[in-house]
N, C-alpha and C positions, 0 to 999 in steps of 0.2 A: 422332082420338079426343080429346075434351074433359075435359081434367082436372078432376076436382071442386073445389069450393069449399074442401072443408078441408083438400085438398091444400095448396092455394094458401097458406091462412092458417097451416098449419106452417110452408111453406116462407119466407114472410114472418117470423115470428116466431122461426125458427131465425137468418136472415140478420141479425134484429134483434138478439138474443144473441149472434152473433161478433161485429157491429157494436161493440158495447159490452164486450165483451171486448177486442179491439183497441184502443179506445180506453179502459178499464181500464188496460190495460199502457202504453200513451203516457202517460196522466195522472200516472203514478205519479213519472218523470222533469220534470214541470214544478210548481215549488213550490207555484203560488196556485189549480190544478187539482188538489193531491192532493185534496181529500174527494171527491171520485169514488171513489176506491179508498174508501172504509168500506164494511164491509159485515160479510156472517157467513156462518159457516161451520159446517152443519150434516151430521151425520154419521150411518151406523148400522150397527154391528158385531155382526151377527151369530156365534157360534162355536158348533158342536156335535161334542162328543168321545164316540163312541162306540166305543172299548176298539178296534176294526180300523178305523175312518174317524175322519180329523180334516177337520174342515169349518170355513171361516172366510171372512167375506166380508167386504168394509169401501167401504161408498159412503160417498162426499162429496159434497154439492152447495154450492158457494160463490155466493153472490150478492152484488156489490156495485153502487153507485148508477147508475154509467155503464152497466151491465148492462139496467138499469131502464130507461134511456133509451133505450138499444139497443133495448129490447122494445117500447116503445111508438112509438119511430119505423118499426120492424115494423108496427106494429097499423096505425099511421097511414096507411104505404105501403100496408097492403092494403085499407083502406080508398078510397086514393087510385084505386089501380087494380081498378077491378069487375072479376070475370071472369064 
């Protein structure tokens, strides 16, 4: 069975994000590599209190530079390798 394409290209661009997350957390230990680590952090908290259910949810998505890089040497690899 032949996996699809945009299988492929999550799976590339997922690998690209821990890439860069990995190497996020390395950077942060070598002085003239911190600005990799900038970045931001966006959030959204929902709450809903209705008198017999309390309801509360809280996403984060953090994005910093080396992230960035991660994702496009993603894109690259899956470019490199057609399927």
């Amino acid at each position: 069975m032949k996996l699809s394409r945009a299988f492929w290209f999550i799976f590339w661009l997922v690998t690209g994000l821990l890439i860069g997350t990995i190497l996020g957390n390395v950077c942060t230990q070598i002085p003239f590599l911190q600005f990799l680590t900038l970045g931001q952090t966006v959030s959204f908290s929902p709450a809903a209190d209705l008198v017999i259910l309390k309801f509360s949810l809280d996403l984060r998505f953090t994005l910093n530079l080396a992230q960035v890089v991660g994702v496009l040497i993603g894109m690259v690899s899956y470019h490199h390798f057609e399927f």
